[in-house]
BAMARMAR-201975 format. One line per field, with one value per residue (C-alpha): residue number from 1; residue in one letter; x, y, z. Coordinates in Angstrom, 3 decimals, decimal comma. Example, Ala and Ser with C-alpha at 12.3 -4.5 7.8 and 13.67 -1.06 7.14 Angstrom:
BEGIN
pos <- 1 2
code <- A S
px <- 12,300 13,670
py <- -4,500 -1,060
pz <- 7,800 7,140
% end
This chain:
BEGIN
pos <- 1 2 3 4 5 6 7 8 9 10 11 12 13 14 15 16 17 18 19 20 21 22 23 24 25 26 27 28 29 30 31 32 33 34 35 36 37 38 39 40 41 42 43 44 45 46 47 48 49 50 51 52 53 54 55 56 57 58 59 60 61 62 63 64 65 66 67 68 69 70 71 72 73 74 75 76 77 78 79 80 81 82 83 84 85 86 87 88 89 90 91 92 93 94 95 96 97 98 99 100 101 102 103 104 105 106 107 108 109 110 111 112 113 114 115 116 117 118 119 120 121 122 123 124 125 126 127 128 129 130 131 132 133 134 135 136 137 138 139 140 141 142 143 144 145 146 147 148 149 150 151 152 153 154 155 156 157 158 159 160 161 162 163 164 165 166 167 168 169 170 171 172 173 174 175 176 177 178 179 180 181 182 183 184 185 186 187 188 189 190 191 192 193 194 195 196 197 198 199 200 201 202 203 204 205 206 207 208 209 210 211 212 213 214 215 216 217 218 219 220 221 222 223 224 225 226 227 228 229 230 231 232 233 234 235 236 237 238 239 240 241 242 243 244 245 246 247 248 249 250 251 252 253 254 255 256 257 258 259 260 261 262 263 264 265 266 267 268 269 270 271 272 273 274 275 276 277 278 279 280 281 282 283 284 285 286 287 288 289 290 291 292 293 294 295 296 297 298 299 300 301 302 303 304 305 306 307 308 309 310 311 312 313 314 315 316 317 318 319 320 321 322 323 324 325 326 327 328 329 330 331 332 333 334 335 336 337 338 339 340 341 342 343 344 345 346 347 348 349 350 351 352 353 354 355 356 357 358 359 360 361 362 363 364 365 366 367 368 369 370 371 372 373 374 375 376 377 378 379 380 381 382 383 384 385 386 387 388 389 390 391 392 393 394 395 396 397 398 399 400 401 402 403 404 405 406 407 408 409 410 411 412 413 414 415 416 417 418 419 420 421 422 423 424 425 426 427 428 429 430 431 432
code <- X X X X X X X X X X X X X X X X X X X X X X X X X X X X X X X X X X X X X X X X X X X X X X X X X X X X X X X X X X X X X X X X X X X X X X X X X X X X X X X X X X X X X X X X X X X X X X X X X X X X X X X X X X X X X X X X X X X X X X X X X X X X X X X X X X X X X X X X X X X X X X X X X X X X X X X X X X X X X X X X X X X X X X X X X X X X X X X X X X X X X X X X X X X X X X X X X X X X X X X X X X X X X X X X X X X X X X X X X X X X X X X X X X X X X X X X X X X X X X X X X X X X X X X X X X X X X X X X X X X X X X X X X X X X X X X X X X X X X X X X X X X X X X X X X X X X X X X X X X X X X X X X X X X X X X X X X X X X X X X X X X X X X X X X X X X X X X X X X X X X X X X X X X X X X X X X X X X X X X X X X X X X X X X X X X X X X X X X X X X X X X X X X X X X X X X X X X X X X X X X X X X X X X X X X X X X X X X X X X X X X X X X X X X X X X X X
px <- -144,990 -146,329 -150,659 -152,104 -154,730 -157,896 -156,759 -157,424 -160,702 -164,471 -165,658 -168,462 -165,400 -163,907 -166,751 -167,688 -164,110 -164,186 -167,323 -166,386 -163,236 -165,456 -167,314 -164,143 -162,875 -165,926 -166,181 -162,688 -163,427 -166,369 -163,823 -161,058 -161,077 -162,453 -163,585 -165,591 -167,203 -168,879 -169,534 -171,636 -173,291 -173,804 -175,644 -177,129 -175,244 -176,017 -172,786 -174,586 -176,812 -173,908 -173,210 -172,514 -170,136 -173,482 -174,530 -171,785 -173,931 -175,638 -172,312 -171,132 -168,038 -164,467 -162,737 -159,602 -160,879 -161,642 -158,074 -156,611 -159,061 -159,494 -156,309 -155,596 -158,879 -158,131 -155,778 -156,638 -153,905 -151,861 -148,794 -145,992 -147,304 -146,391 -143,517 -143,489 -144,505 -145,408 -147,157 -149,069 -147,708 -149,829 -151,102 -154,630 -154,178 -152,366 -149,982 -151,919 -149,356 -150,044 -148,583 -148,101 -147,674 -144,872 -148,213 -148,630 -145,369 -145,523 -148,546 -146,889 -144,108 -146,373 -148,500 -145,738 -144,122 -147,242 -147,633 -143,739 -144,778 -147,539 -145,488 -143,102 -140,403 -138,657 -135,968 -133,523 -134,041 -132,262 -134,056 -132,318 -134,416 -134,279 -136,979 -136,479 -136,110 -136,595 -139,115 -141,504 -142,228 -144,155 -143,978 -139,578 -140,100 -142,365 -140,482 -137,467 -139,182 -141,484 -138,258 -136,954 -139,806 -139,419 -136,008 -134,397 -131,693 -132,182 -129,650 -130,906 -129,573 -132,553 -133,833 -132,437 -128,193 -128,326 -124,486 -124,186 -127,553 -125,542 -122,513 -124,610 -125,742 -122,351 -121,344 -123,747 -125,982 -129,716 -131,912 -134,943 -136,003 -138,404 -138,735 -141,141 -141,287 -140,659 -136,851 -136,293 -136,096 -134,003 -131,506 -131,828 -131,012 -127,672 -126,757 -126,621 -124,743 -121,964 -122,041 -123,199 -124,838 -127,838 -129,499 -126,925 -127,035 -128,241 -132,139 -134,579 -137,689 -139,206 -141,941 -142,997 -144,568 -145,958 -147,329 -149,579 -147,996 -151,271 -154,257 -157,649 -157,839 -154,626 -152,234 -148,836 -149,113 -146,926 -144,578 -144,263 -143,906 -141,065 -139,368 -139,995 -139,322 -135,246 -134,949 -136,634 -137,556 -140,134 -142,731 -145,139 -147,760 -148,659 -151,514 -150,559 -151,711 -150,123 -153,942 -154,561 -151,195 -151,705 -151,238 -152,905 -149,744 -150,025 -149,039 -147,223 -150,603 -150,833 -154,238 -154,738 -153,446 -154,798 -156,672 -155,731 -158,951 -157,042 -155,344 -158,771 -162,031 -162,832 -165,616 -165,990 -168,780 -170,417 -171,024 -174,048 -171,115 -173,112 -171,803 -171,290 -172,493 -170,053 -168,612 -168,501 -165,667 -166,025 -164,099 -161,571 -163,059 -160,965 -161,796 -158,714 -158,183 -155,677 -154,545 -153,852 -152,919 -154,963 -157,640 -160,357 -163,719 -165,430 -162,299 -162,728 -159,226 -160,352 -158,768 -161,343 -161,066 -162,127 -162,507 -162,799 -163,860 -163,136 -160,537 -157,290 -155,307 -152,330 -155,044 -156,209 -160,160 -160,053 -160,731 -158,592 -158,096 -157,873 -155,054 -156,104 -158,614 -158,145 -158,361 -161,688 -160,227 -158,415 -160,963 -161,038 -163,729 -161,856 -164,249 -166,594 -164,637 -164,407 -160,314 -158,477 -154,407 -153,441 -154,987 -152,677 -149,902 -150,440 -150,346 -147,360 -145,416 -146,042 -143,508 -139,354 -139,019 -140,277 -137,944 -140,516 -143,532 -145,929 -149,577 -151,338 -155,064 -156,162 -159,904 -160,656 -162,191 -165,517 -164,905 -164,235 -160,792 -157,542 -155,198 -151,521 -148,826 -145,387 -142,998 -139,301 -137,841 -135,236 -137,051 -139,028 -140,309 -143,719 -144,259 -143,438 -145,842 -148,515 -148,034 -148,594 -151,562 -153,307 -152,569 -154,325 -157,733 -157,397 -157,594 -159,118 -161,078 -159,246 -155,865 -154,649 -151,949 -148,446 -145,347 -141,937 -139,565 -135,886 -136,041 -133,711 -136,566 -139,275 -137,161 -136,762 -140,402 -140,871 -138,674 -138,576 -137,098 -137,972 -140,498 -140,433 -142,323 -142,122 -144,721 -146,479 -150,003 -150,301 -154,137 -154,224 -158,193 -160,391 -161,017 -164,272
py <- 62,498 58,919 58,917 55,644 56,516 55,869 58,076 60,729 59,201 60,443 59,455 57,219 55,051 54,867 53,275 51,108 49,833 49,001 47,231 44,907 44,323 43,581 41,053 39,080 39,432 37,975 34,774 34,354 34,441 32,101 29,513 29,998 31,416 29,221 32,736 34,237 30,771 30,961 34,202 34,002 30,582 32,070 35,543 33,585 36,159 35,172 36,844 37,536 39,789 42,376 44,250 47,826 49,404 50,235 46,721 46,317 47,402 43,921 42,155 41,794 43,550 42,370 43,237 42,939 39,941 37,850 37,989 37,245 34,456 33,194 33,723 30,479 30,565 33,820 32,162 31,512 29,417 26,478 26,983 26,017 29,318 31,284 33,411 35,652 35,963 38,936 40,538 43,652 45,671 44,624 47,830 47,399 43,800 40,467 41,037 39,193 37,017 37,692 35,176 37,025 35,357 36,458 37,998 39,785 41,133 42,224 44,500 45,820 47,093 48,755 50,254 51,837 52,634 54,887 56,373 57,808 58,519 60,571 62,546 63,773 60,850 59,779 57,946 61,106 60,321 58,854 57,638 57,098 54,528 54,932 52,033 48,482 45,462 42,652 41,612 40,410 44,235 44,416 48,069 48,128 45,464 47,570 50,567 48,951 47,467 50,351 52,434 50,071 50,582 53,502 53,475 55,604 54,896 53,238 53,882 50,823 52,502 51,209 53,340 55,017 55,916 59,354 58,981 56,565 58,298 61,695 59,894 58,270 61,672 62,675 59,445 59,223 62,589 61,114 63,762 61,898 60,200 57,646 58,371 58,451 62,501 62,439 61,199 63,834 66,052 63,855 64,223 67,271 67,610 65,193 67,480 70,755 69,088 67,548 70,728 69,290 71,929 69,913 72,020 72,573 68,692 66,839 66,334 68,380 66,144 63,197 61,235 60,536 57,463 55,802 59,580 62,568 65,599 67,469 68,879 67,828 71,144 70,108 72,210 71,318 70,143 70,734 68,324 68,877 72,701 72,084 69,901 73,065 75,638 74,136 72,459 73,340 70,248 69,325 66,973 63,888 62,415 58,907 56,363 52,546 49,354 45,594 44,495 46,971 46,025 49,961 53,695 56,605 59,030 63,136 64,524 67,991 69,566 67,876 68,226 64,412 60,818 59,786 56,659 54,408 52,411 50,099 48,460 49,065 50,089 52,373 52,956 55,184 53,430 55,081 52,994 50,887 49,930 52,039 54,932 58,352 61,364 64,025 65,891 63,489 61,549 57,548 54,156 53,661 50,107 49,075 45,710 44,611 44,354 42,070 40,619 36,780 35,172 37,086 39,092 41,219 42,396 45,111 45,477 47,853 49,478 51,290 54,155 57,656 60,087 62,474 62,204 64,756 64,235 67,003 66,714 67,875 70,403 67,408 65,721 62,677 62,889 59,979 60,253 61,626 61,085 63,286 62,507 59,826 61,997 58,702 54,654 53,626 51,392 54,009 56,544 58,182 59,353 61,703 63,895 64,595 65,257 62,756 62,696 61,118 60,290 61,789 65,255 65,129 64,455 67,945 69,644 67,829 68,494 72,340 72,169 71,706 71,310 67,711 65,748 62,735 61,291 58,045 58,839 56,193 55,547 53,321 52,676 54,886 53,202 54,862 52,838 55,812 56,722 58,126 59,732 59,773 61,876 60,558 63,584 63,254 66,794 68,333 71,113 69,684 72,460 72,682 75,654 73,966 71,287 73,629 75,631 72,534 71,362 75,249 74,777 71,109 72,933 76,325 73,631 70,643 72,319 69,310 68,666 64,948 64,196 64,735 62,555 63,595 60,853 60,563 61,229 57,185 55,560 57,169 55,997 52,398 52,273 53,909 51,316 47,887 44,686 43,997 47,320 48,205 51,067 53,954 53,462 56,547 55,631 53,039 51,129 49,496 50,468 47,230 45,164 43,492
pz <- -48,413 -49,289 -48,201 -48,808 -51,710 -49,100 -47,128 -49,528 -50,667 -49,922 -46,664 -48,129 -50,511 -47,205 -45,364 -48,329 -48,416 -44,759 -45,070 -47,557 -45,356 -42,158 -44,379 -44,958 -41,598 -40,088 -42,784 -41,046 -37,642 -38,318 -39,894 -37,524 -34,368 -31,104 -29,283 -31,435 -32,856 -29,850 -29,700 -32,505 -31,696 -28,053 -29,527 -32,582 -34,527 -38,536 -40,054 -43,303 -41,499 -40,820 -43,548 -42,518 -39,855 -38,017 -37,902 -35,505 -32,208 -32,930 -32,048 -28,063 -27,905 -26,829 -23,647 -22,144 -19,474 -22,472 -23,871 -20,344 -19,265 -22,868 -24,745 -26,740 -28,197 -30,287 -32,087 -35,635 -36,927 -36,020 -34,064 -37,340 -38,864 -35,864 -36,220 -33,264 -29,932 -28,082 -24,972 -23,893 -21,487 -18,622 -17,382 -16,551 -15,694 -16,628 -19,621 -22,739 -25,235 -28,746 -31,833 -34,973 -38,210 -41,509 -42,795 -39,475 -39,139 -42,221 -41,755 -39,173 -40,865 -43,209 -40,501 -38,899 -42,813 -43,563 -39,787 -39,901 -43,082 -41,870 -39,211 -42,011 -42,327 -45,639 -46,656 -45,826 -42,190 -39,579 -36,505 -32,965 -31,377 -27,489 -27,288 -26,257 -28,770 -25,900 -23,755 -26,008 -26,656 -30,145 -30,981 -30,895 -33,535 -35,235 -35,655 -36,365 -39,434 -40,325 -40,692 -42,688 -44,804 -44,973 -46,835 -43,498 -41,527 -37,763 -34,591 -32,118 -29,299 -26,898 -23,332 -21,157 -20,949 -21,555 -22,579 -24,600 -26,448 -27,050 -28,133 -30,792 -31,738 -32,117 -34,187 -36,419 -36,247 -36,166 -37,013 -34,927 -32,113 -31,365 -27,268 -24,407 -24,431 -20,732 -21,419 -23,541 -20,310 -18,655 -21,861 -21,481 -17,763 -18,031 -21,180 -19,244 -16,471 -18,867 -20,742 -23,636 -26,318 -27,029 -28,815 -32,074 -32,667 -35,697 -33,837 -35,406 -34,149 -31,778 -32,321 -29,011 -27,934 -24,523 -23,162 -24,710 -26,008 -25,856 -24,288 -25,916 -27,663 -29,600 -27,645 -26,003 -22,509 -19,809 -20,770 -23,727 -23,297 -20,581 -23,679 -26,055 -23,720 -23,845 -26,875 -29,924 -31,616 -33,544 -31,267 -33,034 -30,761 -31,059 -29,792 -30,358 -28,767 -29,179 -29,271 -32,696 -34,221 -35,682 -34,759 -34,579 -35,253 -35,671 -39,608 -39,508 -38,644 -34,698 -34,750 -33,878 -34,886 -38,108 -38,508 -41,103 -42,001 -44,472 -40,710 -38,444 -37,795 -35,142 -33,045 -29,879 -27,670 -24,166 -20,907 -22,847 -25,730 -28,228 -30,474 -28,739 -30,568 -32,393 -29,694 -26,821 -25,514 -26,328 -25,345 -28,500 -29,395 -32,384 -35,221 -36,455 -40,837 -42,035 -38,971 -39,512 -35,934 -33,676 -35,197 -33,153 -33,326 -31,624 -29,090 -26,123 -25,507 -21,958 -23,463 -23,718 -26,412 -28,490 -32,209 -35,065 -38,687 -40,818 -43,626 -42,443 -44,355 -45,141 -47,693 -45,630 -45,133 -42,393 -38,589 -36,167 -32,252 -30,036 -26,767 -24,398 -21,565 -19,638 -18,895 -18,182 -15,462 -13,995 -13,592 -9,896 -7,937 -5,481 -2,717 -5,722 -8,457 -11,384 -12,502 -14,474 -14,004 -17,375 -15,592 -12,371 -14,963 -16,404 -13,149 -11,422 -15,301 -14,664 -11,620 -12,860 -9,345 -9,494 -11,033 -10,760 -9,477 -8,724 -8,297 -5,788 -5,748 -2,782 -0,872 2,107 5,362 4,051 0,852 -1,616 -3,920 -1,850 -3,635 -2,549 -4,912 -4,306 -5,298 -6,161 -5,299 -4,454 -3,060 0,198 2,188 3,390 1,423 -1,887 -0,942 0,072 -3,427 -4,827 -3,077 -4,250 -7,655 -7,361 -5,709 -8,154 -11,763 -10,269 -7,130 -4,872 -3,304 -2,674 -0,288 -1,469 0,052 -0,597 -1,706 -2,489 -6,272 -6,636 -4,762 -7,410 -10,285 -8,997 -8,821 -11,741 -13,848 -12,468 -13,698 -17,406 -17,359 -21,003 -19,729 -16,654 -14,104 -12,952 -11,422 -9,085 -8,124 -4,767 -4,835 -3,208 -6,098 -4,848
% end
């Protein structure tokens, strides 16, 4: 198993290294990039004056509003060096385009090299990847060439067709998957219905992308327990962003995504943008290293975790992140309780009765949060809706209002035109 030697090192080499790195990145910003030019000029930020990781605070930080209203002027090159164009996925907001240069695309290959590395991969592998390629989606074109890499072999098979992905399996016998873990039950589901035995194939493990695998404590969640519970495969849990250009992915120990500080540095910043204390959940705010088109500094992800910083048992001593408790954005305030979407997730996964589901957040006429479950079911009997409605009040101590839908109409909405990603939470809250 290949671990990048700062990885391994001594927490201090590791912030030293990373400070020295932050030095160069900001003599580049100052000599290239429109945004953060005036940033500087705007704060009368002196550059030389930051010269540790907690100097930081003293810059404003980054959000996703600046990259939509403001996006040409993170560009640090001229256009003849760009090589690529991508785009987020759009979904708190406008999708963002990001240019990526050779060097960039490059450094992406070798982020996603050492994170497959990290969750057990070598050139004895095969991956099946059930991800798309198109739609100016960055991370398909990163795994494709992280694989590469990685000296292992690579089944483009893209989402979705759950037949054409077990014929592959029978072709070629993959060992892996790179899959949003919620399609694995849907494989599943099509394979016990063809008669397919699914679990004597080739696959021995997924690393799962897009949607958490576990609870903050590190355990399976229901989804991932419903994949386990039929098919015995080994489960990876990833965190990724187009904006970072790097992952956060699980080792063999799944007790969190390791960071890699050599591709980022990481903060985790309260409501007032400063540094939470050990313990407490934080905004993932993320300053890119080696990025050539688009670099960023002090960028707020909306995404709240937890992070742990003892050495884990696989001999990397850097920090790891907990599962995503939430999007800032997409925070609720329903009759009193503070929730999260990822936490009606959990409890609409513990039911195999619901094949699938949109969560709907909209404004009240007393101007607080609604919450409307759309539920794909076969079973739609007042008593299956009330049982679901009691185990929303016994973990959460409230029950939204649950719809029954035709299980097609969830899926269209779920997967739209050019979606490279299935849609589960809705906002129609006021925006004003």
């Amino acid at each position: 198993m290949f671990i990048p030697e700062i990885e391994k090192c001594s927490k201090s080499d590791i912030r030293a290294y990373q400070e020295d790195r932050l030095a160069e990145l900001l003599v580049y910003l100052k000599n290239h990039s429109k945004f953060y030019q005036k940033l500087f000029k705007d704060n009368d930020i002196d550059i030389r004056e930051i010269k540790t990781l907690d100097d930081l605070v003293k810059i404003p930080v980054t959000t996703k509003d600046h990259l939509q209203e403001q996006n040409t002027d993170f560009l640090c090159v001229s256009k003849n060096k760009i090589v690529d164009y991508t785009t987020t996925s759009g979904t708190l907001g406008d999708p963002v385009t990001f240019a990526l240069t050779d060097k960039d695309i490059d450094r992406l290959a070798y982020n996603e090299y050492i994170s497959f590395a990290c969750a057990d991969g070598s050139d004895d592998d095969i991956f099946q990847l059930m991800v798309t390629m198109d739609r100016r989606f960055m991370a398909g074109l990163a795994y494709y060439s992280g694989i590469r890499k990685l000296g292992a072999g690579i089944v483009r098979v893209g989402p979705g067709n759950p037949g054409l992905q077990f014929d592959t399996i029978n072709r070629i016998k993959p060992n892996a998957f790179i899959t949003v873990p919620s399609f694995l039950l849907k494989l599943i589901e099509y394979a016990e219905k063809n008669g397919i035995d699914y679990r004597n194939t080739s696959i021995k493990k997924a690393v799962c992308i897009g949607e958490s695998i576990r609870t903050p404590d590190f355990e399976l969640n229901p989804l991932s327990r419903q994949i386990k519970d039929k098919w015995d495969i080994k489960l990876y849990s990833t965190y990724a962003s187009t904006e970072m250009g790097t992952a956060f992915t699980e080792c063999g120990q799944g007790i969190g995504g390791h960071h890699h500080p050599e591709m980022i540095i990481v903060e985790f910043l309260d409501e007032n943008d400063m540094p939470v204390k050990d313990g407490e959940p934080g905004e993932v705010t993320i300053t890119t290293l080696g990025v050539e088109a688009m670099p960023l500094l002090r960028f707020k992800t909306g995404d709240i975790c937890y992070h742990y910083t003892d050495k884990c048992e696989c001999g990397r001593n850097t920090v790891r992140l907990g599962p995503v408790i939430g999007r800032k954005k997409q925070m609720i305030k329903y009759k009193g309780t503070t929730l999260y979407p990822p936490a009606l997730y959990d409890l609409l996964n513990d039911f195999k009765d619901i094949e699938n589901y949109i969560v709907e957040v909209s404004t009240n006429s007393i101007g607080t949060d609604d919450i409307l479950i759309n539920v794909g079911s076969k079973n739609i009997s007042e008593s299956f809706e009330k049982k679901i409605k009691d185990h929303f009040r016994a973990k959460l101590r409230v029950a939204p209002t649950v719809k029954f839908q035709k299980i097609s109409d969830i899926y269209k909405k779920q997967f739209p035109e050019m979606s490279r990603k299935p849609i589960t939470f809705i906002d129609n809250r006021d925006k004003n």
